[in-house]
N, C-alpha and C positions, 0 to 999 in steps of 0.2 A: 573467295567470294567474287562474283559477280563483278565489274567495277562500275556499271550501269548502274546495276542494283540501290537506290537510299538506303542510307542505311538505317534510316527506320524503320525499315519493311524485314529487318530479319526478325525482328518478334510477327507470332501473327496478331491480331485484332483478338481480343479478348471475346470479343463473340464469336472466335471461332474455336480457341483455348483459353479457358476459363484461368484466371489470376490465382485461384484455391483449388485446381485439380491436381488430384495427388501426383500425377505421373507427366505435371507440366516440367518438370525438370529434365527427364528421360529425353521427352520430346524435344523438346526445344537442342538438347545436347545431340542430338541425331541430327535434328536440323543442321545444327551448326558445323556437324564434320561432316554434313554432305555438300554445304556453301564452301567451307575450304577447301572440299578434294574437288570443287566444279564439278558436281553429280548432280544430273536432272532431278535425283528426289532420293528418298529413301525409306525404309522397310519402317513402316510405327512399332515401337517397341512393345505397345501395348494391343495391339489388333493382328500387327502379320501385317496386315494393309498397306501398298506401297502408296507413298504422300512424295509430290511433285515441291519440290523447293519453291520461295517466293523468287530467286532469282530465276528460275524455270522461265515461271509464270508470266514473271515483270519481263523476258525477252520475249516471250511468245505476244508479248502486245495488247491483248483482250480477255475481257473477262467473261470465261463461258459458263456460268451461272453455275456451277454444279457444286459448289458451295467449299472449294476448297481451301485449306487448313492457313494455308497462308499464300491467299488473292493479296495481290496488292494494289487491288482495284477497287475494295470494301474500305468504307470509313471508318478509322482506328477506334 
């Protein structure tokens, strides 16, 4: 992970992944081996869609509105 990174920013905001979505498990577990191997993002298990990690995000500095999974620029 990141070492900038808070480390309350490895979950995303719940309005972005829902607390009772079936496959908030998958996600988040994706999330979290792509913060260990320091990978800009990774592949949603559920879409195909590749998803930009928060510590991406949190180095890139800003937040470019496009509403992704885990901004760490959105209030928790």
């Amino acid at each position: 992970m990141a070492p900038s990174l808070p480390r309350r920013l490895v979950e995303p905001s719940r309005h972005r992944l829902a607390i009772d979505d079936p496959d908030r498990a998958a996600i988040l577990a994706a999330h979290r081996d792509a913060l260990e191997k320091g990978l800009e993002g990774y592949i949603d298990p559920v879409t195909g869609y590749w998803v930009f990690t928060a510590a991406f995000l949190w180095n890139r500095g800003y937040c470019c509105d496009s509403g992704c999974r885990h901004c760490p620029y959105i209030a928790r």
